[in-house]
MOPAC internal coordinates of N, CA, C and O (Angstrom, degrees):
PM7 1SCF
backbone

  N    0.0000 0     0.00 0     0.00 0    0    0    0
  C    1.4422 1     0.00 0     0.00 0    1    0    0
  C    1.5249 1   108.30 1     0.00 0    2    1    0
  O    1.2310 1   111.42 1   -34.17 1    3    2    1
  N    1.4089 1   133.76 1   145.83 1    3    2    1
  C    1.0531 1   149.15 1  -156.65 1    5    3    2
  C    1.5042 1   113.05 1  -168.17 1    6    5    3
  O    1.2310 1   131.33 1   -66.77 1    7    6    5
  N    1.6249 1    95.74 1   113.23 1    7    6    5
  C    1.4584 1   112.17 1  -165.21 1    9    7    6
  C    1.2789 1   113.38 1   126.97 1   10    9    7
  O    1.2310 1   110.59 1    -0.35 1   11   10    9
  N    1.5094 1   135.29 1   179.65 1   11   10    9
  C    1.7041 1    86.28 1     5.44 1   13   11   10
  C    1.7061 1   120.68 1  -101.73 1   14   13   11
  O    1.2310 1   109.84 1    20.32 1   15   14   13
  N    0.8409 1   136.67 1  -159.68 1   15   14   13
  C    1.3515 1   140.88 1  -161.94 1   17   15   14
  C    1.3738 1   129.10 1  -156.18 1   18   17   15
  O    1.2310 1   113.49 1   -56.75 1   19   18   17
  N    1.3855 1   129.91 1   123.25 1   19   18   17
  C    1.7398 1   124.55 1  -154.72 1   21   19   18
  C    1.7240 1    87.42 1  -126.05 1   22   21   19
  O    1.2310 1   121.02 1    -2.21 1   23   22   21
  N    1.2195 1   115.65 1   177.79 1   23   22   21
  C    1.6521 1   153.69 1  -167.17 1   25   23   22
  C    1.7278 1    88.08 1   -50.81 1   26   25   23
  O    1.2310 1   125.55 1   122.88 1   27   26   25
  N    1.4842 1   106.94 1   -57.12 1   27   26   25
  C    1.4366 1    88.44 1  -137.94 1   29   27   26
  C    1.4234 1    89.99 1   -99.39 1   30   29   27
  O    1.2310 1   109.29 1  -168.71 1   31   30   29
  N    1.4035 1   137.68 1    11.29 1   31   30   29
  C    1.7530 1   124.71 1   173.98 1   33   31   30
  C    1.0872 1   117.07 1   -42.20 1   34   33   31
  O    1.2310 1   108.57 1   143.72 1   35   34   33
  N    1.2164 1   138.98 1   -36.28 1   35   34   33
  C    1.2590 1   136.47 1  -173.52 1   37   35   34
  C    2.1783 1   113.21 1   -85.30 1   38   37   35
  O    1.2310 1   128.27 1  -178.03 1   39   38   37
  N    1.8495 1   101.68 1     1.97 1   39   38   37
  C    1.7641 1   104.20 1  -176.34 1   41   39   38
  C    1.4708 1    92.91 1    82.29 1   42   41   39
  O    1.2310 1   108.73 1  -169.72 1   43   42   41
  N    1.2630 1   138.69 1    10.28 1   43   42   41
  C    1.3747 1   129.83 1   164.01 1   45   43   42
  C    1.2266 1   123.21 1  -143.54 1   46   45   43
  O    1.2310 1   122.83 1   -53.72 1   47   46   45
  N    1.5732 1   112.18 1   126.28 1   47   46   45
  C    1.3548 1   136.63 1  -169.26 1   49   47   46
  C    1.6746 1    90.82 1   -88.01 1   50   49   47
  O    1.2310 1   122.98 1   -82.43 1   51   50   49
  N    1.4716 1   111.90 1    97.57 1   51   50   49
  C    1.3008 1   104.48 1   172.19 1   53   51   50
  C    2.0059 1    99.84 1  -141.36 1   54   53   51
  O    1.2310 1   121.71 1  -170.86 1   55   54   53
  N    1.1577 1   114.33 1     9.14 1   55   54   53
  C    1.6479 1    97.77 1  -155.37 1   57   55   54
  C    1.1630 1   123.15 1    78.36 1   58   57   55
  O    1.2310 1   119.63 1   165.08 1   59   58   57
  N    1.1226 1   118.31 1   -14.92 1   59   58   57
  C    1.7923 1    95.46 1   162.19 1   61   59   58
  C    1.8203 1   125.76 1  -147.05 1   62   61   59
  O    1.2310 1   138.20 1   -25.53 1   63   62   61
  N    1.3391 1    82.34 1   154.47 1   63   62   61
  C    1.7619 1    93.01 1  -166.19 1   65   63   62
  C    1.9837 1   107.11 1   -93.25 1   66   65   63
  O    1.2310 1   127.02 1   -67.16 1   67   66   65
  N    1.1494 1   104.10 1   112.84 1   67   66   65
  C    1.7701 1    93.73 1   171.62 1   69   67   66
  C    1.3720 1   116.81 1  -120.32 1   70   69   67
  O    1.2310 1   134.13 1   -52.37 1   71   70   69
  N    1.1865 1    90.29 1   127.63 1   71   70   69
  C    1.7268 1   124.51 1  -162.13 1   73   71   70
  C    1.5875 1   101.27 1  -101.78 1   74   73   71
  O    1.2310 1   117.55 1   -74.35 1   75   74   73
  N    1.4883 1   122.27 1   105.65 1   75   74   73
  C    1.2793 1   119.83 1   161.72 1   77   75   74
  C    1.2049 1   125.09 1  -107.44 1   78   77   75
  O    1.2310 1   101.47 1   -47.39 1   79   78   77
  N    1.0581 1   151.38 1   132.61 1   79   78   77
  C    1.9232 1   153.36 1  -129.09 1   81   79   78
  C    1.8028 1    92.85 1  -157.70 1   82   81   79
  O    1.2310 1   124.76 1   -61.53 1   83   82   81
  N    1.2173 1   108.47 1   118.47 1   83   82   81
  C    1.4708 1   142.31 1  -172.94 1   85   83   82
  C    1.2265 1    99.72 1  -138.95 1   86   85   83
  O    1.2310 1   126.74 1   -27.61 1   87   86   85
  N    1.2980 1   104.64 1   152.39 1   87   86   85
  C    1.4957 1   145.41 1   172.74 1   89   87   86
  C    1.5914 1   118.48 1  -169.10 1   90   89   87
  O    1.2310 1   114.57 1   -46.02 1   91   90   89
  N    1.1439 1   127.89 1   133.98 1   91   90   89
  C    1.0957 1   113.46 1   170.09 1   93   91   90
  C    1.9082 1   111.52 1  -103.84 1   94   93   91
  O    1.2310 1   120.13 1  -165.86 1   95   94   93
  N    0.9424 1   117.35 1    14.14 1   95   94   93
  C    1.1345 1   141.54 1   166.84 1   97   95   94
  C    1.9628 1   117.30 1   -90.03 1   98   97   95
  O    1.2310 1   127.67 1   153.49 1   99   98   97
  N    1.2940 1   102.84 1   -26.51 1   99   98   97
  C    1.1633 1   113.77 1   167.91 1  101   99   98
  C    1.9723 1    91.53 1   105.33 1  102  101   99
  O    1.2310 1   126.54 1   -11.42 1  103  102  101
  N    1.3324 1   105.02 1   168.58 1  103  102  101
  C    1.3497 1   134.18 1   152.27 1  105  103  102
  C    1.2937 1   129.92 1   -34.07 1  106  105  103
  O    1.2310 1   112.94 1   -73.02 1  107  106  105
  N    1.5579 1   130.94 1   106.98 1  107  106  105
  C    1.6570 1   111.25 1   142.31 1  109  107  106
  C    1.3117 1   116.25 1   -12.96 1  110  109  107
  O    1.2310 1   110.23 1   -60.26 1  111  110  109
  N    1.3980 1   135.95 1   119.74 1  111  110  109
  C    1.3207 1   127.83 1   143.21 1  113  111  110
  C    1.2024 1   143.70 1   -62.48 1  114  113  111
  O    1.2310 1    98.20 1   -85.64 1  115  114  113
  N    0.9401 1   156.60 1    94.36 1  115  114  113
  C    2.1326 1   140.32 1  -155.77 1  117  115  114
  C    1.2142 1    90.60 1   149.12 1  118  117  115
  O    1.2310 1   133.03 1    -2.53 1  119  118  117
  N    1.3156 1    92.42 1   177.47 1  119  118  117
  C    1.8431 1   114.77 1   169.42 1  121  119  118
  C    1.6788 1   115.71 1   -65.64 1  122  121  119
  O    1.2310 1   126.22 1   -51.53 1  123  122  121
  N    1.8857 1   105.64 1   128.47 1  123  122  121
  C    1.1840 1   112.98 1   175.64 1  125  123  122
  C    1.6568 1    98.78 1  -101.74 1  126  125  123
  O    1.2310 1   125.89 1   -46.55 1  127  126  125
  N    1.2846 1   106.29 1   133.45 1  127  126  125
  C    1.4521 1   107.63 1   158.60 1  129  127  126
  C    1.6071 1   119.34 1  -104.55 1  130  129  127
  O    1.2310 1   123.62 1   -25.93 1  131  130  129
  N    1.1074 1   110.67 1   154.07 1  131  130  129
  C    1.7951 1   104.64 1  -171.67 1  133  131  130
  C    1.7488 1    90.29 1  -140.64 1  134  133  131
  O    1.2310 1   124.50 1   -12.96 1  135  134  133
  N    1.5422 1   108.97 1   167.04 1  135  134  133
  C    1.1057 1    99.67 1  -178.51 1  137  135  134
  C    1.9449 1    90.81 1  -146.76 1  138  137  135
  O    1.2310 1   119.93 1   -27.84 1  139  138  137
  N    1.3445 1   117.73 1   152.16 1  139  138  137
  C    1.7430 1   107.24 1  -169.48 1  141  139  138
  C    2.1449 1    82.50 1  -142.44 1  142  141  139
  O    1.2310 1   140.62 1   -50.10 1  143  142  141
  N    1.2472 1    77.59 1   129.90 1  143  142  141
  C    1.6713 1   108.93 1  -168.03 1  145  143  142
  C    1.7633 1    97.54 1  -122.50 1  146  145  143
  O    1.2310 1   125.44 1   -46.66 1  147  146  145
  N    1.6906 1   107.16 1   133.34 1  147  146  145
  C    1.3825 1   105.52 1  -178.57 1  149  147  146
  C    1.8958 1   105.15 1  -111.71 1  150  149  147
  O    1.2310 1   125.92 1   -53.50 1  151  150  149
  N    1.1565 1   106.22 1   126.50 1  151  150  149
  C    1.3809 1   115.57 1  -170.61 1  153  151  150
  C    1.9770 1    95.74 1  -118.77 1  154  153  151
  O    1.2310 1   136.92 1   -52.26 1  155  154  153
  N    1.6810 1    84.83 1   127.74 1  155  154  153
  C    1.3395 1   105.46 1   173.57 1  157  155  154
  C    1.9649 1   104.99 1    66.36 1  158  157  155
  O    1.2310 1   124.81 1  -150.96 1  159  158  157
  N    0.8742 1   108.37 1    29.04 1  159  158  157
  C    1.4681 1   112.63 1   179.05 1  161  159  158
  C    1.4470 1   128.13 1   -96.11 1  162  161  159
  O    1.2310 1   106.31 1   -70.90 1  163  162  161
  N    0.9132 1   143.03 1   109.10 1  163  162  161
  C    1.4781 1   161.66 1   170.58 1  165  163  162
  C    1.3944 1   111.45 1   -77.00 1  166  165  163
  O    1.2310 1   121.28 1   -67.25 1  167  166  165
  N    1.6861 1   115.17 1   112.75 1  167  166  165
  C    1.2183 1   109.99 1  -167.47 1  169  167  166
  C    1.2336 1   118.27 1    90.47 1  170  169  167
  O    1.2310 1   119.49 1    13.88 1  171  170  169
  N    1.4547 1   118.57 1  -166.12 1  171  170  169
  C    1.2862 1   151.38 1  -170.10 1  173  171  170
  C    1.7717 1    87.67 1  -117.72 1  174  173  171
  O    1.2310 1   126.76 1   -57.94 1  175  174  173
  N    1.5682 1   104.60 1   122.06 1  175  174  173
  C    1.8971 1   117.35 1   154.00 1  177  175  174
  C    1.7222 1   104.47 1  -109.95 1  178  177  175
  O    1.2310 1   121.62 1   -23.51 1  179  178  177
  N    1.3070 1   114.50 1   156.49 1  179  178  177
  C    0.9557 1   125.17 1   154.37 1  181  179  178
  C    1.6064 1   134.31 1   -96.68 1  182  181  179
  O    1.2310 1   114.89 1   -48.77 1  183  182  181
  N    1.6942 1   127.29 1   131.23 1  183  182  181
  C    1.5903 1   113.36 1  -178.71 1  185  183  182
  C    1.2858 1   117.22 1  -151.30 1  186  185  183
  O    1.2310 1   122.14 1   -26.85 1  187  186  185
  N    1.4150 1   113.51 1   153.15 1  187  186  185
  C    1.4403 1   113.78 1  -172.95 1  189  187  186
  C    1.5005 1   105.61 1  -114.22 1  190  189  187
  O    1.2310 1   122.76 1   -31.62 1  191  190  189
  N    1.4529 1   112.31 1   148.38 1  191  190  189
  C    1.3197 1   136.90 1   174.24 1  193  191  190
  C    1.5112 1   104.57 1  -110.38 1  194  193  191
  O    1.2310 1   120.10 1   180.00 1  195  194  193

């Protein structure tokens, strides 16, 4: 599990969160499920995975 994670982790209030996932061993293999939750949101946002 990984997270969770808001706007400003990175010191910037911009809308978006970037998540980079390393291993030098490589990857879990199988199905990842993710789940994207809107906190403090008004309306409808739009986001890409």
């Amino acid at each position: 599990m990984l997270g969770p994670y808001y706007d400003n982790a990175d010191g910037t209030t911009d809308g978006r969160i970037r998540l980079n996932i390393q291993n030098p061993n490589g990857i879990e293999p199988g199905t990842w499920k993710y789940e994207v939750y809107g906190y403090k949101v008004t309306g409808t946002e739009d986001y890409t995975i």
